[in-house]
C-alpha positions in Angstrom: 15.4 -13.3 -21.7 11.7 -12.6 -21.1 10.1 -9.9 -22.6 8.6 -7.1 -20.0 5.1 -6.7 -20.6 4.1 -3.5 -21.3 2.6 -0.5 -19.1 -1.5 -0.8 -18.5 -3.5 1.0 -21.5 -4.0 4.6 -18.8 0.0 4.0 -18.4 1.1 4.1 -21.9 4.7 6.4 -22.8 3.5 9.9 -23.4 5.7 11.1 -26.2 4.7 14.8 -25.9 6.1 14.9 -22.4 9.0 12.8 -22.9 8.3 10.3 -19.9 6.1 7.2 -19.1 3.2 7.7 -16.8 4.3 9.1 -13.6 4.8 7.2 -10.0 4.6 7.6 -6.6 6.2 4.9 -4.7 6.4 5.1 -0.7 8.1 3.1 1.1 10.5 2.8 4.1 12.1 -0.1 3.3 14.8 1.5 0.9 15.5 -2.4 -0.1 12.2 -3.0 -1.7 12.0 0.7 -2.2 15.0 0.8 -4.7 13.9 -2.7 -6.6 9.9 -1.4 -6.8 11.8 1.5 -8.4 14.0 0.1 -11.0 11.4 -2.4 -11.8 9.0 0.5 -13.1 11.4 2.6 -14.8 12.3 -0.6 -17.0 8.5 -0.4 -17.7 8.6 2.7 -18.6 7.4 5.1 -16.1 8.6 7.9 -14.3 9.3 7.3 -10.8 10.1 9.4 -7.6 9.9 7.8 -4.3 9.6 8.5 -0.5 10.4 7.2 2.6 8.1 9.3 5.3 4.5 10.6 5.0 6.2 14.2 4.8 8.6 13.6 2.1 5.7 12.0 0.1 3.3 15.2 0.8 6.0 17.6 -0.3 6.3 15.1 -3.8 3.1 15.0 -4.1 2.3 18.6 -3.7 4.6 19.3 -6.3 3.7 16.8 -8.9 0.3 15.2 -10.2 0.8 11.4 -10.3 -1.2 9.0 -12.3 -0.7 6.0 -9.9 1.2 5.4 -6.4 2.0 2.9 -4.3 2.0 3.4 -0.6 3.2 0.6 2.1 0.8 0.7 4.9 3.6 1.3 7.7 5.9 3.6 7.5 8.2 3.4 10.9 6.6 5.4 13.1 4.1 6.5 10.9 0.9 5.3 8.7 0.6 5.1 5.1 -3.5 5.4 5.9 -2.7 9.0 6.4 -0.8 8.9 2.9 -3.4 7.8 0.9 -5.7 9.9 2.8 -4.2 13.1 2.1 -2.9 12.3 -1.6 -7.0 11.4 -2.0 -7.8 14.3 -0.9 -5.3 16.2 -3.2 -5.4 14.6 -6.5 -8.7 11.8 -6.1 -7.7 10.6 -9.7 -4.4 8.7 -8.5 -5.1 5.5 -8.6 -3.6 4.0 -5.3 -2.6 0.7 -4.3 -1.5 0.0 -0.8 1.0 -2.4 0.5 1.4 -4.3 3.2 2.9 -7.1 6.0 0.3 -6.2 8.2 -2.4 -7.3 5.8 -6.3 -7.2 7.2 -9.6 -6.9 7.0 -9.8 -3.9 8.8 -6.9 -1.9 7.5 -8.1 -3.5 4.1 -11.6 -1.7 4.4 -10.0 1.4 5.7 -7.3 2.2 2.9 -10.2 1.4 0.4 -13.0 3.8 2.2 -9.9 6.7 2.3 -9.5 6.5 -1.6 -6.6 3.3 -2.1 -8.2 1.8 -5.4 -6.6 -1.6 -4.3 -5.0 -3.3 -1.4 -2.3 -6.1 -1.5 -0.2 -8.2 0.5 3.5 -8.2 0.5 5.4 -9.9 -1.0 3.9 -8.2 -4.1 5.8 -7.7 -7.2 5.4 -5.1 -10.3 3.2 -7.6 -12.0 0.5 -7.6 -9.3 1.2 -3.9 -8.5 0.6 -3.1 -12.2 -2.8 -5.5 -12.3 -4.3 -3.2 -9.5 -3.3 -0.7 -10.9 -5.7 -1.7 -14.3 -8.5 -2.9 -11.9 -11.0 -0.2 -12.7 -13.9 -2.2 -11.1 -14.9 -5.0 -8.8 -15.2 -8.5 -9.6 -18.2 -9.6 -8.5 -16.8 -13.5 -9.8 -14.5 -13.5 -7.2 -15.5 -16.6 -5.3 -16.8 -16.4 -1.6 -15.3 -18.7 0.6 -17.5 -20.6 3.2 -14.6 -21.5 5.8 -15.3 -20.0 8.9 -11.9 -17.9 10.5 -9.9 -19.3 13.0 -9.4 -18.0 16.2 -6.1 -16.9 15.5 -7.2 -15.0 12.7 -9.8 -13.5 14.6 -7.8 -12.7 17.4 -5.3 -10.9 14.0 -7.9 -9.2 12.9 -8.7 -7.4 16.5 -5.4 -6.6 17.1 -4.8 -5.2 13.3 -8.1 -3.2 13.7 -6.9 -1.4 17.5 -3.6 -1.3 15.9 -5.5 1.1 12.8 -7.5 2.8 15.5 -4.4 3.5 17.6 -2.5 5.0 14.1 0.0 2.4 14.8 1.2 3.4 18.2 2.3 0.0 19.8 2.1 1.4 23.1 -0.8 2.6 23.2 -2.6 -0.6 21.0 -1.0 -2.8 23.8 -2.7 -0.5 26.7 -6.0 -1.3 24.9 -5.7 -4.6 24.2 -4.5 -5.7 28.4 -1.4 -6.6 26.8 2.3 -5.8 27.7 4.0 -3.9 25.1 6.8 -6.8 23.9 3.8 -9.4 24.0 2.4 -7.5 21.3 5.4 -6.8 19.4 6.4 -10.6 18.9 2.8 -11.2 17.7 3.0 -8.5 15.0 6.8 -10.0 14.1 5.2 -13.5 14.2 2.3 -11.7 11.3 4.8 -9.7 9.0 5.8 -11.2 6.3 
């Protein structure tokens, strides 16, 4: 059996309290939801979880949390509005978004509205908890010179009307000249 490594330094078991440090996990998938879940407690925080940008605003409202995790989409909803309005509420959360959808744009936009990191599913606890300890930038990180492809391009456009649209197919695939199940296979094609 492997031994779990333990909770970052700001994450440590606060005695006095009786709990680990405490998270904010939202999600809609109640799959991944449940296992993000489980995997923390056995790390030894204190989780609550929500499925909707409501249910997390009424947690959140409630409770201070150290760290969260927000997925990006959230059905009909955007997690960008999530990490915007916990931000706004309690700026020291240290927030790390989620996604299938993962780009440039939305990357850029969950940083500039307070997200302290932004990954790509599939992600698991270890990488969560990594972001979670990534206080600054890493200048090191090398700069590739490949130039994108025109597929990624063409990703990135769509990803960035998608953002701009708040994740209204409809109305991306209006924009874009596209019919509306055109777009939706291209998005299925991207998740992952």
């Amino acid at each position: 059996m492997t031994e779990v490594p333990p909770p970052p330094a700001s994450a440590v078991l606060d005695t006095a309290s009786g709990g680990g440090a405490s998270l904010l996990i939202v999600e809609d998938d109640p799959t991944f939801a449940r296992t993000l879940r489980r995997s923390f407690e056995r790390r030894g925080y204190r989780v609550a979880s929500a499925a909707s940008p409501d249910e997390a605003r009424t947690l959140f409202l409630a409770e201070d949390f150290e760290f969260a995790v927000v997925d990006l989409k959230l059905g009909a909803g955007s997690g960008l509005a999530v990490v915007e309005a916990l931000h706004a509420h309690a700026p020291q959360t240290r927030i790390v978004v989620l996604t299938g959808y993962a780009s440039i744009a939305t990357a850029v936009e969950a940083i500039k509205l307070g997200a302290a990191h932004y990954l790509a599913k599939p992600s698991n606890t270890d990488d969560i908890e990594a972001a979670f300890g990534n206080l600054r930038g890493n200048a090191s990180i090398p700069v590739e010179g490949r130039k994108s492809s025109i597929k990624t391009l063409e990703w990135e456009y769509i990803h960035q009307t998608l953002v701009e649209c708040d994740f209204n197919i409809s109305e991306t695939a209006r924009r874009l000249g596209l019919h509306r199940r055109t777009l939706a296979r291209k998005l299925e094609k991207r998740q992952l």
